[in-house]
N, CA, C and O of each residue as an XYZ file, in Angstrom:
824
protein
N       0.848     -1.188      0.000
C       0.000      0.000      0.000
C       0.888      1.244      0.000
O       1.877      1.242      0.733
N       0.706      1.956     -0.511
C       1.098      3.451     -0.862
C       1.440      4.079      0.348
O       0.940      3.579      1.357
N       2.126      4.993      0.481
C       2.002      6.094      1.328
C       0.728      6.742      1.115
O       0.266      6.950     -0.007
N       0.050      7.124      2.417
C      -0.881      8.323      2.584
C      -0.433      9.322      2.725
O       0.337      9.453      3.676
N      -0.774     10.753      1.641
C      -0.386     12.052      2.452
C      -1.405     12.903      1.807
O      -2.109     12.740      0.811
N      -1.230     14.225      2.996
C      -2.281     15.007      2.550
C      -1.979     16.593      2.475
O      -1.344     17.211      3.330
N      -2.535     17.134      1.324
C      -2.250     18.477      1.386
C      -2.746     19.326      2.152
O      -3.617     19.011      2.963
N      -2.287     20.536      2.036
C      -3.383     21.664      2.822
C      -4.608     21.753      2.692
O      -5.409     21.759      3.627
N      -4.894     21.836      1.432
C      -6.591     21.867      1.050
C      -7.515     20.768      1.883
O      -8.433     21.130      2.619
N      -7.109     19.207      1.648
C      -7.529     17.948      2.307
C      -7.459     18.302      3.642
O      -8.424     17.940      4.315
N      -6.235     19.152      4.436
C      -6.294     18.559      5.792
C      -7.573     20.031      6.281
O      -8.368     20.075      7.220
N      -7.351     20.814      5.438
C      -8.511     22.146      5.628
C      -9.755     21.620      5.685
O     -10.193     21.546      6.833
N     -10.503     21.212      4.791
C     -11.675     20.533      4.559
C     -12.211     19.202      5.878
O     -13.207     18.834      6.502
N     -10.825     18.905      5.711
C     -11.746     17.808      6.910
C     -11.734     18.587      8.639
O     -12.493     18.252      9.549
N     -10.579     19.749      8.728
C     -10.780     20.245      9.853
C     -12.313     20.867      9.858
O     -13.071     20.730     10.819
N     -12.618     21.486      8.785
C     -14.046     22.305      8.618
C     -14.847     21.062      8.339
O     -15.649     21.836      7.815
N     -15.216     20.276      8.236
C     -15.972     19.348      8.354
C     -16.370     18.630      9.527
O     -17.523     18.218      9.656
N     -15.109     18.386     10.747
C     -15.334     17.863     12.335
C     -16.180     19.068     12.869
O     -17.178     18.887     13.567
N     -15.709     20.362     12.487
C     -16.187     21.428     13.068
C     -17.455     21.694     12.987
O     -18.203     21.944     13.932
N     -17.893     21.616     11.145
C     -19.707     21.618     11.150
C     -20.007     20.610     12.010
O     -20.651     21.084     12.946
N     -19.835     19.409     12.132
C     -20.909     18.155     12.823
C     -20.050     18.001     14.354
O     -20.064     16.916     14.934
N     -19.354     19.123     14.901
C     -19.667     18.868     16.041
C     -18.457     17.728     16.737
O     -18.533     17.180     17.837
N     -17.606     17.622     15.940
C     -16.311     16.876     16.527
C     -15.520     17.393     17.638
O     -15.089     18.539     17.515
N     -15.294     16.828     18.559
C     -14.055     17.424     19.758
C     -12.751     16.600     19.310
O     -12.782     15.536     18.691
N     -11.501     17.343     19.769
C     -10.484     16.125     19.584
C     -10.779     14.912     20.547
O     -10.323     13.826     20.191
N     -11.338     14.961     21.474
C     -11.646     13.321     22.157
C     -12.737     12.552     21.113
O     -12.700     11.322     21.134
N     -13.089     12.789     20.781
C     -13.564     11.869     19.513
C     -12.788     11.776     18.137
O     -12.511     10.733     17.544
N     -12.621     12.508     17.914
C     -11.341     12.760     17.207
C     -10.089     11.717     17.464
O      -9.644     10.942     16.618
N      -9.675     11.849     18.661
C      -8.423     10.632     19.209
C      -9.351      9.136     18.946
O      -8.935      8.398     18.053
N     -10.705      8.673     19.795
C     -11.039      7.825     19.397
C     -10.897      7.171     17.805
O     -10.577      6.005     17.571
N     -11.176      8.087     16.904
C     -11.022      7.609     15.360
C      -9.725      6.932     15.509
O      -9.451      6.281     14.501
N      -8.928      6.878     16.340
C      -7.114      6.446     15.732
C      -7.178      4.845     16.603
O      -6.323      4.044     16.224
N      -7.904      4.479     17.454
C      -8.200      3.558     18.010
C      -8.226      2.562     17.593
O      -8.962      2.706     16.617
N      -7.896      1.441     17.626
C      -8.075      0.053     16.875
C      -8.620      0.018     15.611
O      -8.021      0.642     14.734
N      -9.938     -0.760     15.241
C      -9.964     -0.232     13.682
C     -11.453      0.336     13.779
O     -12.296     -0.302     13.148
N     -11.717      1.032     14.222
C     -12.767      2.307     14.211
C     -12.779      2.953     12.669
O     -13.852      3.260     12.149
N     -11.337      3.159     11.887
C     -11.746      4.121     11.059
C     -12.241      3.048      9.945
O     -13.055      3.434      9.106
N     -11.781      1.740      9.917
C     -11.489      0.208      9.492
C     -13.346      0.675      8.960
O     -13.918      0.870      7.888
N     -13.644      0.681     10.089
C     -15.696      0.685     10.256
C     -16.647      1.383      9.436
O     -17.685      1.023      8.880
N     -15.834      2.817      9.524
C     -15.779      4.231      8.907
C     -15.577      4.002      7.197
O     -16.360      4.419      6.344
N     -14.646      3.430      7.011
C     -14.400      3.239      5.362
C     -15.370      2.680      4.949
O     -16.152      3.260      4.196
N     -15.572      1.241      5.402
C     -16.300      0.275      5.104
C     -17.846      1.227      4.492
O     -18.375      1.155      3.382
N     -18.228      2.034      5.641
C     -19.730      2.528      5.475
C     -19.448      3.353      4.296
O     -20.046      3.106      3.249
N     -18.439      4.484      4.376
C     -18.112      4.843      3.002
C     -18.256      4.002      1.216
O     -18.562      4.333      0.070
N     -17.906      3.049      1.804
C     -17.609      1.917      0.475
C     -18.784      1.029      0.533
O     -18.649     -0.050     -0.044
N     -19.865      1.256      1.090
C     -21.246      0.745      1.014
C     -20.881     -0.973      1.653
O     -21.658     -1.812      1.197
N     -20.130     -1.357      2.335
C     -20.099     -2.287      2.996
C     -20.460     -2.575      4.464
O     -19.985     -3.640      4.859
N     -20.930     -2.131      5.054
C     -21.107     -1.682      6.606
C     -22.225     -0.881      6.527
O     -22.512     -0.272      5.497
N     -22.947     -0.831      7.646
C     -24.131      0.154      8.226
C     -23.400      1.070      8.903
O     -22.192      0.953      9.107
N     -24.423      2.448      9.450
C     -23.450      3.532     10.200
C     -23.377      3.060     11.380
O     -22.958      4.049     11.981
N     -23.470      2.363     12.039
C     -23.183      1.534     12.907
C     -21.432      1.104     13.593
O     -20.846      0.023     13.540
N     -20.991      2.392     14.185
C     -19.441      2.084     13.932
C     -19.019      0.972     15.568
O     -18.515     -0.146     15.459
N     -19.270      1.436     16.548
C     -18.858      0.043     17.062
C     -19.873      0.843     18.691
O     -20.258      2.000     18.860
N     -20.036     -0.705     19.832
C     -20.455     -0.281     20.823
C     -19.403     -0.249     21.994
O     -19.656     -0.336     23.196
N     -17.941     -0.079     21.284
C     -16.789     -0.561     22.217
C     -17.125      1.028     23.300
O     -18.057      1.797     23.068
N     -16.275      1.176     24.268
C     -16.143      1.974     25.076
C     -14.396      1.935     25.150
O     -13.714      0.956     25.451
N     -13.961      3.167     24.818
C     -12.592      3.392     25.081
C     -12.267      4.416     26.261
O     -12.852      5.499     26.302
N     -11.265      4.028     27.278
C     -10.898      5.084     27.826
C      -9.406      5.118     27.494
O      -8.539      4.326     27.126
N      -9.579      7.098     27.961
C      -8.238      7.484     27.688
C      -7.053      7.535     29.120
O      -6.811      8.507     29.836
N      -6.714      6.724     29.166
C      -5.522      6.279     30.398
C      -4.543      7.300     30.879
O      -3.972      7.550     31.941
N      -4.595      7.992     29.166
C      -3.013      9.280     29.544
C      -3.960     10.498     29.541
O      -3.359     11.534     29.257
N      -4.889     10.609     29.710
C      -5.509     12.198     30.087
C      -5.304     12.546     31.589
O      -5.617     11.676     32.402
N      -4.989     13.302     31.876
C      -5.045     13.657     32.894
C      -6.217     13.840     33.835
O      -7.291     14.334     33.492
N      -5.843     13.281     35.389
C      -6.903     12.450     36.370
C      -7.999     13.598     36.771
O      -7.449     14.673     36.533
N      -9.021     13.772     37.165
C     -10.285     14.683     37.572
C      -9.460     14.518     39.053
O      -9.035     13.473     39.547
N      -9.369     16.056     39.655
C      -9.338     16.469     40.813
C     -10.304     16.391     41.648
O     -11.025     17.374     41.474
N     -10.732     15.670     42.544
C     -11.933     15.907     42.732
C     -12.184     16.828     44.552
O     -13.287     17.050     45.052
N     -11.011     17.140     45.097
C     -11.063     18.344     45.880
C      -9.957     19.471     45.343
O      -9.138     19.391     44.428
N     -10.204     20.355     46.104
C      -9.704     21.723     45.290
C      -7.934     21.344     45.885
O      -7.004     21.293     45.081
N      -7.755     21.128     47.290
C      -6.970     21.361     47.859
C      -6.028     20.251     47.838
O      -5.110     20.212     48.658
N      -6.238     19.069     46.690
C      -5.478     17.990     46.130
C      -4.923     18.247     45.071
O      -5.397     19.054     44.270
N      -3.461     17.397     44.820
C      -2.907     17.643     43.869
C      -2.535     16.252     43.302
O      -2.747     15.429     44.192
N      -2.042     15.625     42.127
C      -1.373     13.964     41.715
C      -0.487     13.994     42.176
O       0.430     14.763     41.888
N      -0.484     13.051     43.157
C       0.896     12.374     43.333
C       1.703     11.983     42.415
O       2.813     12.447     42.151
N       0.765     10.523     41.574
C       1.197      9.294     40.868
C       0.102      9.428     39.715
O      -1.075      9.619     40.021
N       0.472      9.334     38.500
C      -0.633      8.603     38.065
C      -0.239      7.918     36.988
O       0.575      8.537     36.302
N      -0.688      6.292     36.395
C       0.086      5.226     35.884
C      -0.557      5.842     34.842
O      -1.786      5.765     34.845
N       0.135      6.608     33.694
C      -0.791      6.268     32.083
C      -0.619      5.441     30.865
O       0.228      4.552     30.772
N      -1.398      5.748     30.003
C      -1.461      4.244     28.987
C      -1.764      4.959     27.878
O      -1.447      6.148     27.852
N      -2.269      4.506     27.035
C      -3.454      4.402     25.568
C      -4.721      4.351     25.893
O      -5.075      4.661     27.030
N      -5.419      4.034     25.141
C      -6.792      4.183     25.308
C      -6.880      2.888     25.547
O      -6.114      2.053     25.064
N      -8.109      2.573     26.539
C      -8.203      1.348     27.196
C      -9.674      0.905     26.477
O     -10.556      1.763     26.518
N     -10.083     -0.774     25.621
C     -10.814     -0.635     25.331
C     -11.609     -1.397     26.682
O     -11.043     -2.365     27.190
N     -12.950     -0.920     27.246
C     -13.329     -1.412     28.358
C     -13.664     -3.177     27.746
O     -13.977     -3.619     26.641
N     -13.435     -3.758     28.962
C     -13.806     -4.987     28.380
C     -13.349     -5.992     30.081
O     -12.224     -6.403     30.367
N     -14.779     -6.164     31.034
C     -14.350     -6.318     32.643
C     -14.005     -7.777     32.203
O     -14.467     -8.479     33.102
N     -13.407     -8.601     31.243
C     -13.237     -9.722     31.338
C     -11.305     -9.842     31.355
O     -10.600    -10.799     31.676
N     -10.962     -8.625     30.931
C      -9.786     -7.941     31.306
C      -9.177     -7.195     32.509
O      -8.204     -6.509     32.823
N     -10.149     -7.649     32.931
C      -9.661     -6.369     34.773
C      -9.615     -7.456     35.860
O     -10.461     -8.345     35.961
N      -8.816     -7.342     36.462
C      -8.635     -8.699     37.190
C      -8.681     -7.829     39.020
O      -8.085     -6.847     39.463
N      -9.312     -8.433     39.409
C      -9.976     -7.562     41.630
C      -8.790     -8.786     41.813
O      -8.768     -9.990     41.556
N      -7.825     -7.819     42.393
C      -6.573     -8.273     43.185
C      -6.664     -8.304     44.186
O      -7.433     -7.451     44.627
N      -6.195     -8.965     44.927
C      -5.872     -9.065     47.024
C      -4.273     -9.589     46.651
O      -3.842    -10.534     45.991
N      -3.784     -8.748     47.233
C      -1.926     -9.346     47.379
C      -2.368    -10.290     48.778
O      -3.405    -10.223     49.437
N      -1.216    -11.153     48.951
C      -1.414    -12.397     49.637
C      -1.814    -12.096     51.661
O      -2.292    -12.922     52.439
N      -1.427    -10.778     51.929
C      -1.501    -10.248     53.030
C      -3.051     -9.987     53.010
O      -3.591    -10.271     54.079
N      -3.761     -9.580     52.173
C      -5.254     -9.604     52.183
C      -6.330    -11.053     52.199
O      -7.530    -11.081     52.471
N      -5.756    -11.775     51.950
C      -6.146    -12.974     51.846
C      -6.562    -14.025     53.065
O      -5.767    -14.061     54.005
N      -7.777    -14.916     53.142
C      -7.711    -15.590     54.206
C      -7.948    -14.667     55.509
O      -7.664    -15.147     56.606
N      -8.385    -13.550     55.432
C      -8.987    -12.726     56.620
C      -7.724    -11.833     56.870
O      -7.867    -11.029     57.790
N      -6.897    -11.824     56.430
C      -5.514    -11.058     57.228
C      -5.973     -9.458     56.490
O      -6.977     -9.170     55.837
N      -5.000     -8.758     56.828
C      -5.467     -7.444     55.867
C      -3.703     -6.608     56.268
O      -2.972     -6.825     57.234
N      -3.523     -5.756     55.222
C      -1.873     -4.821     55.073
C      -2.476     -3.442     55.561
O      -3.636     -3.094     55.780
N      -1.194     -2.748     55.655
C      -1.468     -1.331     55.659
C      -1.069     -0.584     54.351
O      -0.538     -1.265     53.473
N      -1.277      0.792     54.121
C      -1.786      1.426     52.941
C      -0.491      1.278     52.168
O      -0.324      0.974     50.987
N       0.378      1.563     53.109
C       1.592      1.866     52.854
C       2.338      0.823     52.328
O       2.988      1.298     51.397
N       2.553     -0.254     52.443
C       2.834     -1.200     52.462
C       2.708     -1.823     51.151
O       3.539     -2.092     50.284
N       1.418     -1.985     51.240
C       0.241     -2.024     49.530
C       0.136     -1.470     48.477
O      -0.467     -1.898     47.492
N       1.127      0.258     48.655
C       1.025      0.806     47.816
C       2.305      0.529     46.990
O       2.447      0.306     45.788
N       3.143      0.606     47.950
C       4.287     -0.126     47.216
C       4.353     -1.949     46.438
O       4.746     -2.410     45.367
N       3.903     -2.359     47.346
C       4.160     -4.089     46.281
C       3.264     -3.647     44.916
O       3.622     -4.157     43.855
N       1.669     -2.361     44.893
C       1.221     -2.959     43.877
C       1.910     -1.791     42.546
O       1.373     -1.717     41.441
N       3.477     -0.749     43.028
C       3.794     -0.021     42.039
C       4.102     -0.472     40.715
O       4.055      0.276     39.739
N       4.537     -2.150     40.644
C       4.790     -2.630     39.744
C       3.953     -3.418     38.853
O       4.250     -4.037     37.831
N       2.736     -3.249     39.516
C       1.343     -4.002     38.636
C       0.669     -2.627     37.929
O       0.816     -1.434     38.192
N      -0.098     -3.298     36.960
C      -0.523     -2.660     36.254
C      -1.703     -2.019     36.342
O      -2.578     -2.086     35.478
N      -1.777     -1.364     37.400
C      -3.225     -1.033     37.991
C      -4.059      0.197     37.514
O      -3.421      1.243     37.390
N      -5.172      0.221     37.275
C      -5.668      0.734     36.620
C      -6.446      2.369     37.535
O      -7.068      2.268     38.592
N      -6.273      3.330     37.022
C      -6.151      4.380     37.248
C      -7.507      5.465     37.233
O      -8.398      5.386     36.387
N      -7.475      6.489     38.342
C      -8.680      7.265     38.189
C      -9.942      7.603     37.061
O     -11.081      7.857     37.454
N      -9.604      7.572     35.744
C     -10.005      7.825     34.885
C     -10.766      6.892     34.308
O     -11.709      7.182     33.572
N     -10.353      5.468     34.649
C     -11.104      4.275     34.715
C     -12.629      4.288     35.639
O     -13.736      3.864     35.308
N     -12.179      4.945     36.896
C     -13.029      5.126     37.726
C     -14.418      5.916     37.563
O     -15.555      5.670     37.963
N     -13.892      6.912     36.850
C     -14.595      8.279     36.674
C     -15.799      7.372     35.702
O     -17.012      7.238     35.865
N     -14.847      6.832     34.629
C     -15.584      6.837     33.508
C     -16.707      5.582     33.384
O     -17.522      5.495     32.466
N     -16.588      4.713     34.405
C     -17.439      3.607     34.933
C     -18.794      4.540     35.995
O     -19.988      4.263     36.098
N     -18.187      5.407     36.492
C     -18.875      5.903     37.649
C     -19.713      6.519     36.425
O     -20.891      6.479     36.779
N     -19.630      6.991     35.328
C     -20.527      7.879     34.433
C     -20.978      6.983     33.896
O     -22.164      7.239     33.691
N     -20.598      5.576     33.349
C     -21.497      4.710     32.306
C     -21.229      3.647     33.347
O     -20.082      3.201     33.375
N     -22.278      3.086     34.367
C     -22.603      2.131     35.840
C     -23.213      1.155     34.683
O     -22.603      0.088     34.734
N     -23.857      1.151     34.016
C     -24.368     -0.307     33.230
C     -22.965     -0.718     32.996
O     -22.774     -1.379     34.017
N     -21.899     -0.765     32.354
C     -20.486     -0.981     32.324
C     -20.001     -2.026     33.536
O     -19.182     -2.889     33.221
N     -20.436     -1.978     34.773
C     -19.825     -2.672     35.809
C     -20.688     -3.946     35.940
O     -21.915     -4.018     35.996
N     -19.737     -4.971     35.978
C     -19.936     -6.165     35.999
C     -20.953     -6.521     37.468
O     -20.593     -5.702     38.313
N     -21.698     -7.127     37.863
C     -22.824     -7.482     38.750
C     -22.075     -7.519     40.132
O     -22.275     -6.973     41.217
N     -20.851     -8.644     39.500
C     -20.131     -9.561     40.515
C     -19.206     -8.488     41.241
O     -18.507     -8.795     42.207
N     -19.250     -7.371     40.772
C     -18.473     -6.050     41.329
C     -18.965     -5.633     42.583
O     -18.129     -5.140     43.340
N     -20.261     -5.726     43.021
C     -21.078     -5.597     43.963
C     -20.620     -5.976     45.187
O     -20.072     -5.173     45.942
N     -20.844     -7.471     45.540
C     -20.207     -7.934     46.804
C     -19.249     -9.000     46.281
O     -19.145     -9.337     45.102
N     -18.526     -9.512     47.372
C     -17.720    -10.729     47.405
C     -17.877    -12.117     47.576
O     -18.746    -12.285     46.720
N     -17.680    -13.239     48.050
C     -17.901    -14.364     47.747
C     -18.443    -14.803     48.942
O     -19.011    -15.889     49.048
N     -18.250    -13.767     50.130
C     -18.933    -14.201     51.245
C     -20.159    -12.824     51.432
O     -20.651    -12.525     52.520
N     -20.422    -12.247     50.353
C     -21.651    -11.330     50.176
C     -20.991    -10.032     51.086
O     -21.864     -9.751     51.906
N     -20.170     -9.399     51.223
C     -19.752     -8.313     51.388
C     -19.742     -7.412     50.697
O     -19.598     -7.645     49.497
N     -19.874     -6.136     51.106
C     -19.628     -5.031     49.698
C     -18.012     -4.819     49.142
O     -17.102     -4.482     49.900
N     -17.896     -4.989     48.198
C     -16.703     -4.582     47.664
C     -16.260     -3.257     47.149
O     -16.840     -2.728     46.201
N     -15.342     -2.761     47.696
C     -14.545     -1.286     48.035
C     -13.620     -1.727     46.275
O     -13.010     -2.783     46.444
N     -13.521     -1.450     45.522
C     -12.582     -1.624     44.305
C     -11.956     -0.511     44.346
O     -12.618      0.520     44.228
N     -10.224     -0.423     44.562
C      -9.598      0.647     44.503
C      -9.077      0.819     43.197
O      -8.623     -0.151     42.591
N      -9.094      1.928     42.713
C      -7.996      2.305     41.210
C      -6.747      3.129     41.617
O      -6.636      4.310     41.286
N      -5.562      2.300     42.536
C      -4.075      2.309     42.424
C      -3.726      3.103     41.546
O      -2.950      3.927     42.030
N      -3.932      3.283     40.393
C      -2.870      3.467     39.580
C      -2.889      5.226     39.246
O      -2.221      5.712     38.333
N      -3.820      6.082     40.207
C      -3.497      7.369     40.306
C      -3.646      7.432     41.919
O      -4.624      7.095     42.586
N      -2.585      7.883     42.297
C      -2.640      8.300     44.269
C      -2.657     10.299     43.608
O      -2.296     10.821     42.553
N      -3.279     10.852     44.915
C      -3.636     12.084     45.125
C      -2.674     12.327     46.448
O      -2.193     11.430     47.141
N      -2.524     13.588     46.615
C      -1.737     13.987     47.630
C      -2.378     15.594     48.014
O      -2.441     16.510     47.194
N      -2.879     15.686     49.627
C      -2.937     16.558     49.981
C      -1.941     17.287     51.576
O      -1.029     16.744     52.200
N      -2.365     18.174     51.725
C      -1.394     18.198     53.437
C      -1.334     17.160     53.937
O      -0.335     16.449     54.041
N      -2.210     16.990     54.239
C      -2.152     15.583     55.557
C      -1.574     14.295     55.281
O      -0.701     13.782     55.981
N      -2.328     13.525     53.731
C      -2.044     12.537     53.535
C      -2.072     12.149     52.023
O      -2.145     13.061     51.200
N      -2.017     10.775     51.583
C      -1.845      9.928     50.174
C      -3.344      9.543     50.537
O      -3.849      9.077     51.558
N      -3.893      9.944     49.223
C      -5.040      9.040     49.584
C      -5.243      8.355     48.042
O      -4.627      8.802     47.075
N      -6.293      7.084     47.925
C      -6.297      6.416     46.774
C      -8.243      6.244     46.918
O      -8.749      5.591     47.831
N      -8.855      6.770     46.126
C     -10.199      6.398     45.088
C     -10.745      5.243     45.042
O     -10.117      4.569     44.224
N     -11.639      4.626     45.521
C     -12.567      3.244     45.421
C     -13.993      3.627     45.076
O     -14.584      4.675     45.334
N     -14.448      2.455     44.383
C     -16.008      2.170     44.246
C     -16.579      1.482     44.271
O     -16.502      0.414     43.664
N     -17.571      1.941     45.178
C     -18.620      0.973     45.468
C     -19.743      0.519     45.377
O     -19.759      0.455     44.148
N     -20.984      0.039     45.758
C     -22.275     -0.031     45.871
C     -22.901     -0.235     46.636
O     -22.801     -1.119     47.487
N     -24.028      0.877     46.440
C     -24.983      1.128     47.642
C     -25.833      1.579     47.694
O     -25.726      2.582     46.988
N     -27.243      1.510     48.318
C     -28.198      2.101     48.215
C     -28.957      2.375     46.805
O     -29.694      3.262     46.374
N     -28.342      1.023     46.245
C     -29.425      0.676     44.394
C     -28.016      1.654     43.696
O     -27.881      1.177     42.569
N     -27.266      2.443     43.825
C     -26.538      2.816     43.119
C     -24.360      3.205     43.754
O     -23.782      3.063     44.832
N     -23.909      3.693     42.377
C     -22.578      3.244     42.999
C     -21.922      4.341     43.204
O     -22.279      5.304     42.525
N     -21.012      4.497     43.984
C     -20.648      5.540     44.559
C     -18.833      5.397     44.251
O     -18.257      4.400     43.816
N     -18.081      7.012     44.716
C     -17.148      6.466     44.708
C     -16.595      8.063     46.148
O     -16.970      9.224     46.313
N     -15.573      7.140     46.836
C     -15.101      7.730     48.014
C     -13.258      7.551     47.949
O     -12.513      7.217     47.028
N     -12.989      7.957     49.414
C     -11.477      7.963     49.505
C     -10.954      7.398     50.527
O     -11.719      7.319     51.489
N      -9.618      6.848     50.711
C      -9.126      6.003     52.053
C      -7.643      6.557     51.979
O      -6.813      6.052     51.224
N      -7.368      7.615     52.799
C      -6.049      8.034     52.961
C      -4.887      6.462     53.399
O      -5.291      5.455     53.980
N      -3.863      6.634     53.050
C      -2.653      5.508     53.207
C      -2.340      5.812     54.660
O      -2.023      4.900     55.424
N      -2.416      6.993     55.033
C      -1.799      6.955     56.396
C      -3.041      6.817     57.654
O      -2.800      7.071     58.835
N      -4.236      6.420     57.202
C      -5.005      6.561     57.832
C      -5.957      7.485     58.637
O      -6.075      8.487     57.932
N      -6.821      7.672     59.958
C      -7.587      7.997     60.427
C      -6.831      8.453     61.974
O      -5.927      7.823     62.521
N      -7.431      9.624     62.444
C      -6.908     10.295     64.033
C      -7.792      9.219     64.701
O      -8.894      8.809     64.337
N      -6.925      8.803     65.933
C      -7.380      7.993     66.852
C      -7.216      9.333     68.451
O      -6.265      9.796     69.080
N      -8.717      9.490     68.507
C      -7.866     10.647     69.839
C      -7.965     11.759     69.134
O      -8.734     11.822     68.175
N      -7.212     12.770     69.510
C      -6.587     14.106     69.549
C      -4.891     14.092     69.123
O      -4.402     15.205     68.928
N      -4.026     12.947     68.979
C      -2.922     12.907     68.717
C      -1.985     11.737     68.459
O      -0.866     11.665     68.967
N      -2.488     10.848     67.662
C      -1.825      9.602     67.066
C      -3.038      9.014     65.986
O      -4.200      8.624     66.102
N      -2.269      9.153     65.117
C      -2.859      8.741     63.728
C      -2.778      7.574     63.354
O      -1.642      7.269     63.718
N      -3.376      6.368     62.685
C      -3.691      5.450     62.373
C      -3.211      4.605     61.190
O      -4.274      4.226     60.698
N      -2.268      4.117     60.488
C      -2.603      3.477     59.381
C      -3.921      3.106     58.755
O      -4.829      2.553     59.376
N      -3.963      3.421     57.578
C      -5.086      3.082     56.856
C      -5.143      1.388     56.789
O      -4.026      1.082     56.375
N      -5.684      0.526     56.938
C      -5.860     -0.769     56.786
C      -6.677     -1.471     55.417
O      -7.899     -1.341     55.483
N      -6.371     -1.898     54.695
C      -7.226     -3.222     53.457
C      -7.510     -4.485     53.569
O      -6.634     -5.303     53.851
N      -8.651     -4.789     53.384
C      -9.144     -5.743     54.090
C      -9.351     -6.783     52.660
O      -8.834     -6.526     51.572
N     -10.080     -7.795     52.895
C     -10.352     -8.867     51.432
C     -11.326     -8.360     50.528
O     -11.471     -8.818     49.394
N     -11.990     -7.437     50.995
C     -12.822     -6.912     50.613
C     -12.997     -5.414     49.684
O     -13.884     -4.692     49.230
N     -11.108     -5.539     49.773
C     -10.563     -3.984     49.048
C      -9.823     -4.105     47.828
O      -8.964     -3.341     47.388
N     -10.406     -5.486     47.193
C      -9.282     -5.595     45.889
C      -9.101     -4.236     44.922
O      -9.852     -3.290     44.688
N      -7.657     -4.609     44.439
C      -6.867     -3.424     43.588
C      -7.625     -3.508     41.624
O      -7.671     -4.500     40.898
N      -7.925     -2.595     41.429
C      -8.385     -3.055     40.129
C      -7.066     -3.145     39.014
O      -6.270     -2.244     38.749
N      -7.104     -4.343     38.535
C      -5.782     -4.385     37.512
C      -5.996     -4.733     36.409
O      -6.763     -5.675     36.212
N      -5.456     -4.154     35.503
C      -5.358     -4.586     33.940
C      -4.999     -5.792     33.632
O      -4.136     -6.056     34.469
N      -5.160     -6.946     32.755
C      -4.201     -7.781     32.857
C      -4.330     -8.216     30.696
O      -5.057     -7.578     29.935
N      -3.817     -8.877     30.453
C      -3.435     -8.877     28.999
C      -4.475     -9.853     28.403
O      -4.466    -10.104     27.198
């Protein structure tokens, strides 16, 4: 196959063309995605319906939603666009969670720097499309609610590291925070944050 290239005129026309119907570059980036444009031709070439796909992509390397004013990123793991697909996400317990035992934040945050854990934006974007989450996300195997953390962006404010989970409750799902260094016990000694079996890490896996 040939080289593709395009002149000024071509790349003019199609910029004024996203623009009449309403294109953002985040849809825009989607087109470069697996074979999306593959879909796109096809309908062009009368082979395909407009029907281009029901995948859900997220974008891994955008940068994470702040969600207090007075937080800033610590960490955050980025990627490509992730195509959702929960038969790919694997609810981790490192072996200290297991069998009733449970780690501290700290501890946890480090063994899971080298996994591939999946990150705020994952979170966000499940928390906006909830039909997306698998049933079994709900509780655990002994009917507990399950806390699912997304590792792979930590936040940092004065006080502490904190890391993003979601859950379910009350017919719908929520999402909250669990600082690493934990909770004031008293007026003057602070707590490790603790993870229990019930706090698996959400991870990517291949």
């Amino acid at each position: 196959m040939s080289e593709l290239t395009f002149d000024v005129g071509l790349a003019y026309k199609l910029k004024q063309a996203f623009q009449r119907n309403g294109w953002t570059p985040e849809l825009i980036d989607k087109l470069c995605v697996g074979d999306t444009l593959e879909s796109v031709r096809n309908v062009l070439l009368g082979r395909g319906d407009t029907k281009v796909s029901d995948s859900h992509f997220i974008d891994l390397g955008a940068d994470p939603f702040i969600p207090w004013c007075d937080w800033k990123v610590k960490y955050h793991q980025r990627g490509d666009f992730l195509r959702w697909d929960p038969a790919r996400v694997q609810l981790y317990l490192c072996r200290s969670q297991q069998n009733g035992k449970s780690i501290g934040g700290k501890k946890l945050y480090k063994e899971l720097k080298s996994k591939a854990t999946l990150n705020a934006n994952v979170l966000y974007y499940l928390l906006a499309h909830p039909g997306l989450i698998p049933e079994e996300w709900k509780k655990d195997e002994k009917g507990d609610v399950r806390y699912i953390f997304f590792w792979g962006t930590i936040y940092e404010s004065s006080d502490d590291l904190y890391v993003l989970y979601l859950y379910f409750r009350d017919d719908q799902w929520h999402i909250h925070r669990r600082g690493l260094k934990g909770w004031w016990w008293g007026s003057s000694q602070k707590h490790e944050g603790v993870w229990y079996s019930n706090n698996p890490a959400a991870l990517r896996v291949a």
